[in-house]
C-alpha positions in Angstrom: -32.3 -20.4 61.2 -31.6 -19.8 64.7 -30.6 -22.3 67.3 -33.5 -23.0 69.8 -30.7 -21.1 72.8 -30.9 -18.5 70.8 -34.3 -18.1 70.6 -35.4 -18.8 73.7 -35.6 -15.9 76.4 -35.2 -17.5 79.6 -32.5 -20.1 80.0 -31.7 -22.5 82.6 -28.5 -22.2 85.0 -27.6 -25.0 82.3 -27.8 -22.9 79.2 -30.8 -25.0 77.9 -34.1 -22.9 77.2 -36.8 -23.0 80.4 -39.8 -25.6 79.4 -42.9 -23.5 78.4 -45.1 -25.8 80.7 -42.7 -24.8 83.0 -43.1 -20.8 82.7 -47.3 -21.2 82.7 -46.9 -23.5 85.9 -44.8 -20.4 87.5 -47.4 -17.7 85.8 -50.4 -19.5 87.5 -48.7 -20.2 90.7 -48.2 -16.2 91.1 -51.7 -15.1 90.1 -53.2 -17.9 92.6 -50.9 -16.8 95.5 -51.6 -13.1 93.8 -55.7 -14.5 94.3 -56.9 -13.2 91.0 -59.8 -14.5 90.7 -59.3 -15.9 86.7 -56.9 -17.5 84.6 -54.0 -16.5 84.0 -51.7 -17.5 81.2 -48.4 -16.3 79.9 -50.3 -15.4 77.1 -52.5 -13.0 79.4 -49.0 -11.4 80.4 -47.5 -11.2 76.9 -50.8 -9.2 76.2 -51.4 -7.1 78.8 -47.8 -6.2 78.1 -48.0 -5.3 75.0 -51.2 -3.4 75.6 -50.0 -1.1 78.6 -46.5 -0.7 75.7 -49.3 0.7 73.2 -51.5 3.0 75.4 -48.4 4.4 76.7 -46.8 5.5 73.8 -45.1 2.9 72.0 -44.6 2.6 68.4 -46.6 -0.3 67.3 -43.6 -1.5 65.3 -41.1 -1.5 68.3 -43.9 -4.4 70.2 -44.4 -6.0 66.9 -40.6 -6.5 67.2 -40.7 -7.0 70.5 -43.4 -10.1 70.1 -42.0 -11.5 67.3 -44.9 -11.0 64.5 -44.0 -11.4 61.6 -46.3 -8.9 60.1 -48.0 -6.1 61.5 -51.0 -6.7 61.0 -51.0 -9.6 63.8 -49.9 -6.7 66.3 -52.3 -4.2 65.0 -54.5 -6.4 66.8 -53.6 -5.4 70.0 -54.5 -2.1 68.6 -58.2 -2.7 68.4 -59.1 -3.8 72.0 -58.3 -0.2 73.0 -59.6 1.6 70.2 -62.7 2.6 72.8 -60.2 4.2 75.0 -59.2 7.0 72.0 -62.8 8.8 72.9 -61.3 9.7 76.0 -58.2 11.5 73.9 -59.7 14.8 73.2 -61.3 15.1 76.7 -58.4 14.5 77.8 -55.4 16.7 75.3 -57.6 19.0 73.2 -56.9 22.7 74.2 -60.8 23.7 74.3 -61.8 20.9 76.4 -59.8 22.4 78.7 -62.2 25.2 79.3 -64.8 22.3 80.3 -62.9 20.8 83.4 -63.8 21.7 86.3 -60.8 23.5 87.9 -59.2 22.3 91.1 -59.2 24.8 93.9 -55.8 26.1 95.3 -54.5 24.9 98.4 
């Protein structure tokens, strides 16, 4: 088992590990001074994080990694929030839709 320093991924100047209260009380301060208008967590980051690291690309077992699951399935979960965006997939990639856009006019 790993020592909590090692675990941890912010440290203090001191080498100890930064407080969680301490991290959300830094989290909300920026999205109040940022003036979104809901609660924000570290959570909210962590997954809006891993959700922009999914829809771009990644492979699901690089941010399961990344947040520390310990089984897929847990980050598969991420998966399913933007499951309504894969509609948008063959509009957007398939070769024959590409006779259905409109075409932009040359300059």
């Amino acid at each position: 088992m790993r020592s909590p320093r090692q675990q941890a991924p912010l440290l203090k100047a001191s080498g100890t590990p930064v407080e969680a209260s301490t991290i959300q009380a830094v989290v909300r301060g920026a999205a109040k001074a940022a003036r979104i208008p809901f609660v924000v967590t570290s959570h909210t980051l962590r997954h809006t994080g891993a959700m922009h690291l999914l829809r771009n690309g990644a492979d699901i077992a690089h941010v399961q990694k990344l947040l520390g699951h310990a089984h897929i399935s847990t980050t598969a979960i991420y998966t399913r929030v933007f499951s309504k965006d894969l509609a948008a997939v063959p509009q957007r990639a398939h070769p024959r839709e590409q006779y259905n856009r409109p075409r932009r006019k040359s300059p």
